[in-house]
Phi, psi and omega in degrees: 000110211286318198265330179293323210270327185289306191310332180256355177277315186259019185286345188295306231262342181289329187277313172304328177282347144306311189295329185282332181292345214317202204252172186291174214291290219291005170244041162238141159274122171329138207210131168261148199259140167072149190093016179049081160246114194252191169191158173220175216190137169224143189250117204237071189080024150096004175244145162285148177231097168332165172197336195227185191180092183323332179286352187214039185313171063024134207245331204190108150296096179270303236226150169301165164270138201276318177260048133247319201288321180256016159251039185263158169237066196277185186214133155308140180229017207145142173312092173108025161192155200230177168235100172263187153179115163305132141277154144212171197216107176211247191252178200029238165337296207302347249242356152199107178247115165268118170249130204245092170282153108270118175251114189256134177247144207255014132352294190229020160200161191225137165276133168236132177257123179248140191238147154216098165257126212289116205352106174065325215266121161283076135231138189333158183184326208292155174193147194312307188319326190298324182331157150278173214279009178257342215268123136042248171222183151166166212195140164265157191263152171064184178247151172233158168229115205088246159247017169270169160285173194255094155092221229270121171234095204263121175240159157066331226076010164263105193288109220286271168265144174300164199302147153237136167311111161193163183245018168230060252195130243183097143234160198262141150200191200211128194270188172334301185286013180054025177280110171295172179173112158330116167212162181270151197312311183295353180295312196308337191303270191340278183330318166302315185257347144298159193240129176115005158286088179278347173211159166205156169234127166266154187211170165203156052237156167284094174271005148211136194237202163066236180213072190125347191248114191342154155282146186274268193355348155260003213261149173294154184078009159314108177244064204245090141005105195052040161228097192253113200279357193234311211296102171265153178178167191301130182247134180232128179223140191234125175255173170263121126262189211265007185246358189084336167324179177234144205209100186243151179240132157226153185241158158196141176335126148283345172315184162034040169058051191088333199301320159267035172317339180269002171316108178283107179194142169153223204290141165301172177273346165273311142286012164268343199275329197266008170297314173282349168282344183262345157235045166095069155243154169250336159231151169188169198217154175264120179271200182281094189278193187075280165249341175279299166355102197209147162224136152217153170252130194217135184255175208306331191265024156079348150325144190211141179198127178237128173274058200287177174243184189249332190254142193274154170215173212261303213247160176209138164240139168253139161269128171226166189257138177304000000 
């Protein structure tokens, strides 16, 4: 894919050259400087308010952040599911970000992993446009490698793939009842010989596990292997919150008032984490971001607004209504 391959040779040099282009002095965020020291900043009534700092993240989110959390607005789009979105602003990447919340509660919508491959043949083909004309949300699921998916994969109540290894490694999975539900890697074996899995996924890096809590592998001083805590780029991520809601975040570039929005450029993998901690998850995991990253939202009247990706992928999870 010609334009996606172009798109990532030229994102380093594209995204410094906006930050020199940037917005006037008084909408730039105080930023630390030296040390690989990153930041982030949320913008609340037109002013930035700092909030986070890699030298001095947080190990554990018990509670929302009172100024990230309440700088969401959010609006019903639907029974059980709602719509916000934040700025935020910080070093490098991170240097104009919109993120797009959907909060769904499963009260009122049940989850389905919908696969898409291209007559037969396994290559990737599935995109939000696939949803069905009821659903919700939808969002694509897991990591893949090549047009397969990435670990453990349950279509039907059947098991499609085995399980994948990692120790910061996240499976999802959705019971009878069209219920998500968190587990930790050493969980699967047991989750294979239960009964009443009607899908399952695996996805990483796991960006909050317990109830709330960092990974020390995402922890500032991590010298944890194939894990790169400095890479930024658009993010799609799924959380618990602690009330039981479901909480997806997508990001997108924001320079230039949005006009490049399709730039895989934003947030570390530590500032995704502490986004979902900061807006109350006690668990949450990233799924496959960058040119793959794609939502739609479809509200009571049937009204649709979609956020697509550039890349087609194998696996998608749906929200329908009960």
């Amino acid at each position: 894919m010609p334009g996606a391959l172009g798109i990532l040779a030229r994102r380093t040099a594209l995204g410094a050259m906006l930050v020199v282009l940037g917005a006037p002095s008084r909408e730039s965020v105080p930023v630390a400087a030296g040390g690989g020291v990153t930041s982030l900043a949320v913008r609340v009534q037109g002013e930035w308010w700092p909030w986070w700092r890699s030298d001095s993240a947080p190990a554990r989110w018990r509670e929302p952040l009172d100024v990230v959390s309440r700088a969401v607005e959010w609006k019903p789009v639907g029974t059980g599911a709602e719509l916000g979105e934040l700025g935020l602003s910080g070093s490098g990447e991170a240097w104009r970000v919109r993120v797009i919340l959907v909060r769904l509660d499963p009260r009122f919508v049940r989850f389905q992993l919908d696969s898409g491959f291209e007559n037969g043949v396994l290559r990737a083909a599935w995109t939000v446009d696939a949803a069905p004309g009821r659903a919700v949300a939808a969002f694509n699921a897991g990591q893949f490698t090549g047009s397969m998916p990435w670990g453990w994969v349950v279509l039907r109540g059947r098991e499609f793939l085995t399980p994948g290894y990692g120790p910061l490694s996240t499976a999802v999975t959705v019971d009878g009842a069209g219920v998500l539900r968190w587990w930790p890697p050493d969980s699967i074996p047991a989750l294979r010989r239960a009964r009443g899995i009607e899908a399952a996924f695996q996805s990483y890096p796991t960006l909050l596990e317990g109830d709330g809590d960092v990974p020390v592998q995402l922890r500032p001083g991590s010298n944890a292997t194939g894990v790169d805590l400095d890479h930024g780029d658009s993010r799609l991520a799924v959380g618990s919150l602690r009330d039981g809601r479901v909480l997806v975040a997508l990001t997108r570039f924001d320079g230039l008032n949005g006009l490049l929005q399709a730039i895989p450029l934003g947030l570390t993998t530590p500032q995704t984490a502490a986004l979902m901690g900061a807006l109350g998850c006690s668990r949450a995991v990233m799924l496959d971001g960058g040119i793959s990253s794609q939502l739609l939202v479809r509200d009571s009247s049937g009204i649709v607004r979609r956020w697509p990706g550039i890349r087609r992928v194998p696996l998608g999870l749906v929200a329908l209504p009960r």
